[in-house]
C-alpha positions in Angstrom: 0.0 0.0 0.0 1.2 3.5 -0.2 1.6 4.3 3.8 2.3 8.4 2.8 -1.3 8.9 1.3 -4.7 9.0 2.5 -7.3 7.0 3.2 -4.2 5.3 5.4 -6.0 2.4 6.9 -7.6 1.3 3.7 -5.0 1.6 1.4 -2.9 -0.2 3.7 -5.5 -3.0 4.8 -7.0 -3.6 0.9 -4.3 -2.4 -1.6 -6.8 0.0 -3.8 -3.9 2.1 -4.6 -3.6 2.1 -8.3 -1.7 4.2 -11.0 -1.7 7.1 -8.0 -5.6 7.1 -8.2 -7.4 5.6 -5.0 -10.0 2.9 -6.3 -12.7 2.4 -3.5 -13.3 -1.1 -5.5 -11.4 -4.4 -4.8 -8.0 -4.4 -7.0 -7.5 -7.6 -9.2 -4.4 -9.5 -8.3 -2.8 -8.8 -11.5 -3.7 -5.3 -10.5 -1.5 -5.6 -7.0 1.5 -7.3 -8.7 1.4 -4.3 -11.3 1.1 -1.4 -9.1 4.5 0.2 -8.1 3.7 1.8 -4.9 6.4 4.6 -3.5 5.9 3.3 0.5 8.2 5.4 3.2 9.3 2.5 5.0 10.6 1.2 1.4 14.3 1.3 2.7 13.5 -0.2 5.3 11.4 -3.1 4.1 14.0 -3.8 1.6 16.6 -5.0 4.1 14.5 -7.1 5.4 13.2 -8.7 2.3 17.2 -9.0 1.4 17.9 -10.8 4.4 15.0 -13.2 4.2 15.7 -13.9 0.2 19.5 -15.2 1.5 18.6 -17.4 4.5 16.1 -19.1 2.4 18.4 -18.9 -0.6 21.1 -20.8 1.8 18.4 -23.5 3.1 17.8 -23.8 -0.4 21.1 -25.2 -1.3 21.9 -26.9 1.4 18.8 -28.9 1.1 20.1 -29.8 -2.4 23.8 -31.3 -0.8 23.4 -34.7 -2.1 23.2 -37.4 0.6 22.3 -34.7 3.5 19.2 -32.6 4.8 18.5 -29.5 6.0 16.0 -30.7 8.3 17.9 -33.7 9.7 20.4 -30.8 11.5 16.8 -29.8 13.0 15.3 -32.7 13.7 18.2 -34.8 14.4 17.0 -37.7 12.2 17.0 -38.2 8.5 13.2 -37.9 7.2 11.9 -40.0 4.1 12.1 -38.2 0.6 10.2 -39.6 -2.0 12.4 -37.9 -4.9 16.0 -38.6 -3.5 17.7 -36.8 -6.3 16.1 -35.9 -8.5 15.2 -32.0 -6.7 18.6 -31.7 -5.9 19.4 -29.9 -9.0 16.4 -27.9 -8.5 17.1 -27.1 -5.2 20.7 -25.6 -6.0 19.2 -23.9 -9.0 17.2 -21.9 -6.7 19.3 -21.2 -4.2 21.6 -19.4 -6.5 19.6 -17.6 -8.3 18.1 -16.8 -5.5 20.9 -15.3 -3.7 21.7 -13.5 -6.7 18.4 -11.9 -6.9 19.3 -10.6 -3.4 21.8 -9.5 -4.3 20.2 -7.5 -6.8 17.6 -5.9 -4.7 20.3 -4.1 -2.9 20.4 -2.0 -5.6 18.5 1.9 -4.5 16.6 2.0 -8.1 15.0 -1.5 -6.8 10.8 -0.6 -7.0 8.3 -2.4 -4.3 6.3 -4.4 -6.9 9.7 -6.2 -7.7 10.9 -6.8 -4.1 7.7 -8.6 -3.6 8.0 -10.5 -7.0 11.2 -11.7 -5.8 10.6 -13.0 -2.2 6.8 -14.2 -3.4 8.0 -16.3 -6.3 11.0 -17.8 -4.7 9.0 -18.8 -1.5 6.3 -20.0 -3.7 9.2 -22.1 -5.9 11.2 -23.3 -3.0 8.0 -24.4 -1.0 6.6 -26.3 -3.5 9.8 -28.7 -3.9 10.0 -28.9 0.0 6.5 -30.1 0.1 6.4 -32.5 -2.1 10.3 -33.8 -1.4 9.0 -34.2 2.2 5.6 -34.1 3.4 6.6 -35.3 6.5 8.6 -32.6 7.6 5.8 -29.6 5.7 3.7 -29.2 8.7 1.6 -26.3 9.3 3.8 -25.0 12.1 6.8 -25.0 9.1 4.1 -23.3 6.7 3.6 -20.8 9.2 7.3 -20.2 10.1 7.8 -20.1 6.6 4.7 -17.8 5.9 5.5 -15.0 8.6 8.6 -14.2 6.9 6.6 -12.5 4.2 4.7 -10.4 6.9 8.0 -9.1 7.9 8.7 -8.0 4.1 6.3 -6.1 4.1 3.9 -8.1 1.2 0.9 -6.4 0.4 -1.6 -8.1 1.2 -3.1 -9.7 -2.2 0.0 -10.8 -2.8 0.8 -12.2 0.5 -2.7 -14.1 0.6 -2.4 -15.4 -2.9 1.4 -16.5 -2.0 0.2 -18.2 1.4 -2.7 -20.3 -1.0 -0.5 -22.0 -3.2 1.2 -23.2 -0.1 -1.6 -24.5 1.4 -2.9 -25.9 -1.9 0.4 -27.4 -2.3 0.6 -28.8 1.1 -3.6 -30.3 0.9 -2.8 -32.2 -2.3 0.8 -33.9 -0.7 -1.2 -34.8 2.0 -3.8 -36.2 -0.1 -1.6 -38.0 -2.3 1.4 -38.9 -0.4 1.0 -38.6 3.6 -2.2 -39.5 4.3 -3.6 -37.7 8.0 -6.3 -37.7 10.0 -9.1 -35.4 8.8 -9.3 -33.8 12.7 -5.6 -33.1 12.6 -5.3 -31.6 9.1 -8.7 -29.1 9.8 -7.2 -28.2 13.5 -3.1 -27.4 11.7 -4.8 -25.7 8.6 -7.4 -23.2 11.6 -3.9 -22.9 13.5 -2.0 -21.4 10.6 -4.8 -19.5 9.5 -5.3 -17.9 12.9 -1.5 -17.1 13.3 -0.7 -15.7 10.2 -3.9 -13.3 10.2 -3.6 -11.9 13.7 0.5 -11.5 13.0 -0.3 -9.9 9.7 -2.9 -7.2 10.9 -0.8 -6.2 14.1 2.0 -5.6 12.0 -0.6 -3.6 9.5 -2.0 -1.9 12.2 1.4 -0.6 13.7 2.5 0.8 10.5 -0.6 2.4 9.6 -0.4 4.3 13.2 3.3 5.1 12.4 2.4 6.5 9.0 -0.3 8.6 10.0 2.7 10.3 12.5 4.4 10.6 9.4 1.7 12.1 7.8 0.9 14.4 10.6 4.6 15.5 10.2 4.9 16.1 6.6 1.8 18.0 7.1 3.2 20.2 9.7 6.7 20.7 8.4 5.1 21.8 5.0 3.7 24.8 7.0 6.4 25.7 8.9 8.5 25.4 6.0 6.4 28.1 4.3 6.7 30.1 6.7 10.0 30.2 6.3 10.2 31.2 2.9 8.5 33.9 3.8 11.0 35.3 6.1 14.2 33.9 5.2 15.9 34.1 1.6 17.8 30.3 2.6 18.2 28.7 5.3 20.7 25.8 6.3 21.5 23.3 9.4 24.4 23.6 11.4 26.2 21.2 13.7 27.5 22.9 16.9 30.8 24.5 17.6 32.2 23.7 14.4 29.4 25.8 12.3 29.5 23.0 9.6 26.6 22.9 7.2 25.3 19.6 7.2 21.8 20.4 5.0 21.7 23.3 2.9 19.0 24.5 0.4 19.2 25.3 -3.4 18.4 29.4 -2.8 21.6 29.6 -0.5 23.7 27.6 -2.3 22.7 29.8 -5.4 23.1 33.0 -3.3 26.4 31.9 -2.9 27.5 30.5 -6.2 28.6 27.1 -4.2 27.8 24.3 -2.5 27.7 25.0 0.8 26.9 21.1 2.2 30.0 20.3 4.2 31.9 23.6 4.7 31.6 26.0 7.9 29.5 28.7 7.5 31.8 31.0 9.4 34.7 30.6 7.0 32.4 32.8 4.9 32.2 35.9 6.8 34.6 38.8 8.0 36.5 37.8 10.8 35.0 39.2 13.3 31.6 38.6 12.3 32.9 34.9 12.3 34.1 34.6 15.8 30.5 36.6 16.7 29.0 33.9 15.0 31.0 31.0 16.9 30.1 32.5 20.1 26.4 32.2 19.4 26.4 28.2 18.1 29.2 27.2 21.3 28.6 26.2 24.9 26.4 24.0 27.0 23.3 22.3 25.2 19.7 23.9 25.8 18.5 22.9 28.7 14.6 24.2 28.0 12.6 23.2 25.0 11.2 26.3 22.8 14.1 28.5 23.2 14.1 31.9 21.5 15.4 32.2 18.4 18.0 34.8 18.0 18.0 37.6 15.6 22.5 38.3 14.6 22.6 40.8 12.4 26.3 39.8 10.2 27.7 40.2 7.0 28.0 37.0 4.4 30.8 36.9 1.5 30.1 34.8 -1.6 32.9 33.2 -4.0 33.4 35.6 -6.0 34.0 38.5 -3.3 30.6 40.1 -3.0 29.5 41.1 0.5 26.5 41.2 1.9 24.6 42.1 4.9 22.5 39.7 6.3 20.2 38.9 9.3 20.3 35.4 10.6 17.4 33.8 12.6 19.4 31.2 14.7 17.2 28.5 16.1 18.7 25.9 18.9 17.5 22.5 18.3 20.3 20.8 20.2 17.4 19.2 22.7 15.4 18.0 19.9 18.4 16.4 17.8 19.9 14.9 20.7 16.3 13.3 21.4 15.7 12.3 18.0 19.9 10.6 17.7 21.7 10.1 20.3 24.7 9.6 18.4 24.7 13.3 17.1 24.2 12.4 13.6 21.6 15.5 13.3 22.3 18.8 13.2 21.8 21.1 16.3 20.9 24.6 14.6 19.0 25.5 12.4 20.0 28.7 10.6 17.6 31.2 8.8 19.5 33.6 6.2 17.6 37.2 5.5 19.2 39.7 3.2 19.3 43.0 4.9 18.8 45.6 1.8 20.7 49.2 2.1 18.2 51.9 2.8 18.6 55.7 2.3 16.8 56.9 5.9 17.7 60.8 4.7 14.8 62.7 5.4 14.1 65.7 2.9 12.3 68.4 4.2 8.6 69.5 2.9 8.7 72.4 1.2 6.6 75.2 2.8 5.3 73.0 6.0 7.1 75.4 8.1 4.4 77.8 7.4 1.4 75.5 8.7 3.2 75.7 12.3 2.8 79.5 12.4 -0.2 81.1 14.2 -3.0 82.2 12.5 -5.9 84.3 12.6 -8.4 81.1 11.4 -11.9 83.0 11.7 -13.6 83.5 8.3 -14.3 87.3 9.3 -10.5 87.5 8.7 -10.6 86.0 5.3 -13.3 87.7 3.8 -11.8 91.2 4.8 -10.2 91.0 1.7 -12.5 90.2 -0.7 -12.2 86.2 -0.4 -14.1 83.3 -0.8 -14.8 82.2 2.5 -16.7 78.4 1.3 -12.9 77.2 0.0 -11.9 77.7 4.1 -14.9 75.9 5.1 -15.7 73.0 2.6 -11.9 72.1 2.8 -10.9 72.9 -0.1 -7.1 75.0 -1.0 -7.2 78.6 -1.2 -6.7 79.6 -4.7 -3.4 81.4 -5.6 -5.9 84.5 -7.0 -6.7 84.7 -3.2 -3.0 83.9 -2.3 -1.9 86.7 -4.1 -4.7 89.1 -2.9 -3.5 88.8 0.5 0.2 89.1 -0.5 -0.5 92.4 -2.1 -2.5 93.8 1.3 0.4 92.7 3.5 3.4 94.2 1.1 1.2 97.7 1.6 1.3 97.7 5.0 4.5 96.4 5.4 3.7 93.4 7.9 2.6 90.2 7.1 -1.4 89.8 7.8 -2.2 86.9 10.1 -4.9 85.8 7.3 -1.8 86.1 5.3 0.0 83.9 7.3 -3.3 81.8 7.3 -3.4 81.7 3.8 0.3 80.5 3.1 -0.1 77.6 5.6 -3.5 76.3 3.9 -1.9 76.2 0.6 1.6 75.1 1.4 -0.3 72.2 3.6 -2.1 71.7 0.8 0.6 70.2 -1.6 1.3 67.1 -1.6 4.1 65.5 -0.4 6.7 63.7 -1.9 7.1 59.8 -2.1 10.7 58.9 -2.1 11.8 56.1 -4.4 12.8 53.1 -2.8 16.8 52.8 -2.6 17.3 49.2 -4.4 20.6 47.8 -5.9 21.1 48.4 -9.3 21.0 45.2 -11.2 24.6 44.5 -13.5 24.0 45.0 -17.2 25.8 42.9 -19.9 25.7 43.3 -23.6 25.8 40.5 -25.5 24.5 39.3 -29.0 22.6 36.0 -29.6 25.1 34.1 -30.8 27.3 34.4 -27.7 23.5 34.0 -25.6 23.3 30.8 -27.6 26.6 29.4 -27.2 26.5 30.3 -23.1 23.3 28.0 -22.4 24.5 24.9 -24.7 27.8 25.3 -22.5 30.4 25.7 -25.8 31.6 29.5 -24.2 31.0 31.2 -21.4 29.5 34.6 -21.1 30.1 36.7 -17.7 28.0 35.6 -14.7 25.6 33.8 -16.8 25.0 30.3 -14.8 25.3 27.1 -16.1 22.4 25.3 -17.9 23.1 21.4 -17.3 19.7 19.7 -18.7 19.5 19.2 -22.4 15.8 19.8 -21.6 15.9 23.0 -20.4 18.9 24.0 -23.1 15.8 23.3 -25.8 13.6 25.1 -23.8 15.7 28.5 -23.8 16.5 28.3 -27.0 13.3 28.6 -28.3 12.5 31.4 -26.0 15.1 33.1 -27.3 13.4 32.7 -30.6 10.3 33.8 -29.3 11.8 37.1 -28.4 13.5 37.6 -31.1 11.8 36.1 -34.4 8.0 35.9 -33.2 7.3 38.7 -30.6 5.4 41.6 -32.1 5.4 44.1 -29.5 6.0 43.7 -25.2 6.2 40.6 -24.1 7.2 38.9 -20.7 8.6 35.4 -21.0 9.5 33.1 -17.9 11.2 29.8 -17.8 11.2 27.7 -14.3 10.9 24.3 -12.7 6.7 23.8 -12.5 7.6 23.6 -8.8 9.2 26.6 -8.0 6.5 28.7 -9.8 3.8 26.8 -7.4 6.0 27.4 -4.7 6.0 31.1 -5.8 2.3 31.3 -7.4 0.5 28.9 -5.2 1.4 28.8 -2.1 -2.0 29.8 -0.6 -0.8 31.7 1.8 -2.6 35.5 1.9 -0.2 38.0 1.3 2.2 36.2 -0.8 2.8 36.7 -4.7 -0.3 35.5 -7.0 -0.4 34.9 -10.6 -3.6 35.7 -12.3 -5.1 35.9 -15.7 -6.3 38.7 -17.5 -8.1 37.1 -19.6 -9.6 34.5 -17.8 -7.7 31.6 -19.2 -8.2 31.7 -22.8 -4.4 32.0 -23.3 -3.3 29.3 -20.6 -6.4 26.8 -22.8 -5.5 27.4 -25.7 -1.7 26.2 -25.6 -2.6 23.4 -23.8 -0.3 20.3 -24.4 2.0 22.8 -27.3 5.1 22.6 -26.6 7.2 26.0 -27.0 9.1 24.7 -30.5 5.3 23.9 -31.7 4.4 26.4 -34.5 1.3 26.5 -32.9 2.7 28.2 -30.0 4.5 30.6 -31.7 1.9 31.7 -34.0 -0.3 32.5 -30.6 2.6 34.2 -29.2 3.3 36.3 -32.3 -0.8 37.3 -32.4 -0.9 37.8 -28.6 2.1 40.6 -28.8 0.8 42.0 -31.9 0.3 46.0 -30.8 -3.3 47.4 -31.5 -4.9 50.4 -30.2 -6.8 48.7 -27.2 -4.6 45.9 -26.6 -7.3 44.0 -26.6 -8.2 41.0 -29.2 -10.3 42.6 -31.9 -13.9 42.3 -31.8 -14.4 40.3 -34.6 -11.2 37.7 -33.9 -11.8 34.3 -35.3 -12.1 32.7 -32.1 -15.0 33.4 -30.1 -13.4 33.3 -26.7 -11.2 35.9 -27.6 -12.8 38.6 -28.4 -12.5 41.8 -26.4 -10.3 40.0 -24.0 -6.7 41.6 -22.9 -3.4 41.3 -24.3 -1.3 41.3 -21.2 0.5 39.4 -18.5 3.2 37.1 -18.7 3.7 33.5 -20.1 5.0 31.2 -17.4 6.6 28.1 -18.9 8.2 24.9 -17.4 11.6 24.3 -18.0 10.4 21.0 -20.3 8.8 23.7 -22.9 4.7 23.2 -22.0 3.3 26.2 -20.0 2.4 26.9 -16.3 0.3 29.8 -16.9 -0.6 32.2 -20.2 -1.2 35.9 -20.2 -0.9 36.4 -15.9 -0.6 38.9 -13.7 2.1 38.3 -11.2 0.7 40.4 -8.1 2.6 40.7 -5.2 6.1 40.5 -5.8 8.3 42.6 -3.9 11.0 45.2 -5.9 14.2 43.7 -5.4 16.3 46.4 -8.0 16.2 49.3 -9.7 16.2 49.3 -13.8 17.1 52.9 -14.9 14.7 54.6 -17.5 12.3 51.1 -17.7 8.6 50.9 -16.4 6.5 48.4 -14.6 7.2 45.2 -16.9 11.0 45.5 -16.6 10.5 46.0 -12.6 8.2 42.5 -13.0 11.0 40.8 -14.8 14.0 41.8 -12.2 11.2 41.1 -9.3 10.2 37.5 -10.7 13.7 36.8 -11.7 14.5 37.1 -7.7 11.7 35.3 -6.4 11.4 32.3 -8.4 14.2 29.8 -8.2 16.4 29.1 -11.4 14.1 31.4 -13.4 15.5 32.6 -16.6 13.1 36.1 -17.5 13.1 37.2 -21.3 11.4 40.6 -21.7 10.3 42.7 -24.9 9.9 46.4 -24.6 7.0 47.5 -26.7 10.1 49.8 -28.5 11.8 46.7 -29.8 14.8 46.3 -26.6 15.6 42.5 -26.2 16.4 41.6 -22.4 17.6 38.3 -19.9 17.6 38.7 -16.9 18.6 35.9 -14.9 19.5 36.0 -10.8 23.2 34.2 -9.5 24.6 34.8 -6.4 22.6 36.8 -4.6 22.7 39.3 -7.6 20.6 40.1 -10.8 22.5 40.1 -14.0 20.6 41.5 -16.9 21.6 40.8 -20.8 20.8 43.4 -23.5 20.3 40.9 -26.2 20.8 42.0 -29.9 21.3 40.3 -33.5 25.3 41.6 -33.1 26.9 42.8 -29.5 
């Protein structure tokens, strides 16, 4: 059964776990022998069914030693056979193949379905032989010996029913045929094995069923907290105490700093005095008090290549809990969340006239009308025109003081500009110039172009070079092109979580339909993109468009596409990112590029300005590198 899915118990209890689809039907045996179930205690089960396979595999041969018996060393006697030796053979053909088969299982890429072909078929083959070889010595307390070791496999149970049958069907027509027993004795042996083997089978069932639904429980829980962290912390790793070396690190820090960071010491990365800081705060005694704080260290970080960057880190102590969970100290004891601390300008400009407003004032209405003004601008709220701004200017320059209605005056207006917003102060991201040649030749891997990363999969080679194409030979006018892993733009997109970044359609997923299953080389896709750029006055799909579902709808958004070449999502808005640069002299679909390009893991972001300016923009260590691509650099 597959232990890591729900409904637990019935999966477990009935195998109707089929092609990943729960059936609430019965499963046909063919059914249970062809289903490849992914279980968590897999690696576990496997040693077991590895073990089992070579003791039997070595009774196997030695029952076939000519002239001596495997049972005689139990028994102490020699039983009759009724085929002296002619099973020998047999017998030593199974037991090596046998151990070789176990041999085989060792191997990691080994599936569940096979494991239990091998131990089911071989104690299917070796049982029939000992059966009929010796009835004598095939009792049903040997059948049930014999049997259990398949419980502790961990055979389904279809399989482990139909296995235990042709035992006993083997075992009723020996005793038929050959050993002849009273009818009280074989009924009371056959209700004894059947009782012991079903109560051993179901308590082992039911203790793994309560063990996965822990696991369950678990997964469930450290999906949350795991989101939660992403929303905190750019990366996180685990540390082992004193030493500060990483012993699990994630993808986004190992990115941030253009390594792998799995097996070196975190502190070897940082200024020396931020190192020794950091020493001081994973060293001394362990916790002695579950649920300690975490603490907040505010450091600096410095990548491969010499960049520096401040950072906040979130230090957790789990020393408690690892030592609970392995005593040996095989887990680490901190777990370390890694925030990049952005550079903000805190200058405070000063508002232009607001001085004024502080001054006192003669507010009454009587005073304002002296001169002539409209009195129902004072009292509805609205600003004082500047024809009634300069009227009292005028009466105070004649008497040569200034007029408290004057003064009055100044203050509404001044107070009544608004004030300025200041422009976030984000790093600039590094701009590269580069043709499409040298583009091309960086992401098949035959040169190099500067800080542009790696691209290992031949897949996701394919898939870039037909965005590039895109961009280049199809788009019409603005377009917004991203290439991901599927699972980074869920875990981006979907997280379900309020607050975080969304992607939406504008045009309520005629786009997204409509390249269903086209792959981005398909001239179908380009021929959508090429019409979905296309400029018109509206940018909206004419009125009279060929396809119904179009018409009127938007041109806008993005097209998110897998790094296998299918799309995610056509024509979204991605809401909710957070500025991570500044791109001089480029408007709010650049700002989405260097934004999703941060966000999103791995994302490669190709971006068409409606003036005809070809971008990449691609994010490597804990930077944003952006390409001008044209036909010659």
């Amino acid at each position: 059964a597959i232990w890591a899915q729900a409904p637990v118990a019935q999966v477990a209890l009935t195998s109707r776990w089929a092609g990943g689809t729960y059936h609430p039907e019965h499963m046909p045996i063919s059914d249970c022998f062809r289903t490849a179930p992914h279980e968590w205690l897999h690696q576990l089960v496997r040693r077991k069914a590895v073990i089992i396979m070579v003791i039997q595999a070595f009774d196997s041969l030695v029952s076939g030693l000519p002239g001596y018996q495997f049972e005689a060393f139990i028994c102490g006697e020699i039983m009759p056979r009724h085929f002296e030796t002619s099973l020998n053979q047999a017998y030593l053909t199974i037991g090596v193949v046998w151990f070789f088969v176990a041999i085989a299982c060792l191997a990691d890429g080994v599936p569940k379905w096979a494991l239990e072909v091998a131990v089911c078929s071989g104690h299917i083959a070796y049982q029939t032989l000992a059966i009929w070889d010796s009835p004598a010595t095939c009792t049903w307390s040997a059948l049930i010996i014999r049997s259990a070791a398949l419980v502790f496999c961990g055979v389904r149970p279809m399989p482990f029913f139909f296995t235990v049958s042709a035992d006993t069907f083997n075992l009723i027509a020996s005793h038929a045929l050959i050993d002849q027993c009273s009818t009280s004795r074989f009924a009371l042996g056959f209700a004894n094995m059947s009782a012991t083997l079903l109560v051993c089978y179901f308590c082992l069932h039911n203790h793994w069923i309560k063990l996965c639904e822990a696991q369950g429980q678990l997964a469930t829980e450290k999906k949350g907290l795991q989101r939660l962290l992403n929303m905190v912390c750019d990366a996180a790793c685990w540390v082992q105490p004193d030493t500060g070396l990483i012993v699990r690190s994630d993808q986004r820090l190992d990115a941030m700093m253009g390594q792998q960071m799995a097996g070196r010491q975190l502190g070897l990365h940082m200024p020396t005095e931020e190192s020794e800081r950091f020493a001081a705060c994973i060293a001394g005694k362990t916790a002695e008090i579950l649920d300690a704080p975490v603490e907040l260290v505010r450091s600096k970080i410095i990548t491969q290549d010499g960049h520096h960057f401040e950072v906040e880190l979130f230090i957790a102590d789990l020393r408690v809990a690892s030592a609970g969970a392995n005593p040996q100290g095989g887990l680490a004891g901190f777990l370390i969340g890694i925030r990049l601390a952005h550079q903000r300008n805190d200058r405070n400009d000063s508002s232009v006239g607001l001085e004024d407003a502080e001054m006192w004032v003669d507010q009454s209405p009587a005073s304002v009308a002296a001169f002539g003004m409209d009195t129902e601008a004072d009292s509805s709220g609205q600003p004082l025109s500047e024809e009634n701004v300069a009227k009292l200017t005028e009466v105070s320059s004649v008497s040569g003081s200034t007029a408290p209605s004057a003064q009055f005056a100044r203050s509404l207006c001044a107070a009544s500009l608004p004030e300025t917003l200041r422009s976030a102060a984000l790093p600039d991201p590094h701009l590269h110039v580069c043709s499409r040649s040298e583009l091309e030749a960086a992401i098949v891997g035959a040169a190099g172009l500067a800080h542009f990363p790696r691209v290992a999969c031949s897949e996701t080679r394919h898939t870039l070079l037909e965005a590039i194409a895109l961009l280049l030979d199809h788009a019409a006018g603005g377009a917004l092109l991203c290439v991901a892993d599927a699972d980074s733009f869920r875990r981006v997109f979907d997280s379900g979580v309020p607050g975080r970044p969304t992607a939406q359609a504008c045009d309520q997923g005629y786009m997204t339909e409509r390249l269903r299953g086209a792959h981005i080389s398909d001239p179908r896709f380009a021929a959508a993109f090429r019409e979905f750029t296309r400029h018109s006055d509206n940018d909206r799909w004419p009125l009279d468009h060929v396809d119904e579902r179009a018409r009127g709808r938007p041109k806008d958004g993005a097209f998110l596409v897998s790094r296998s070449g299918y799309r995610i999502k056509c024509a979204a808005k991605l809401l909710g990112l957070a500025p991570s640069a500044t791109w001089a002299n480029m408007g709010t679909k650049h700002a989405v590029a260097l934004a999703c390009a941060w966000e999103v893991p791995g994302c490669f972001v190709f971006v068409r300005s409606d003036g005809g300016a070809r971008h990449v923009v691609v994010r490597r260590r804990g930077s944003l590198h952006v390409y001008d691509l044209r036909e010659s650099a």
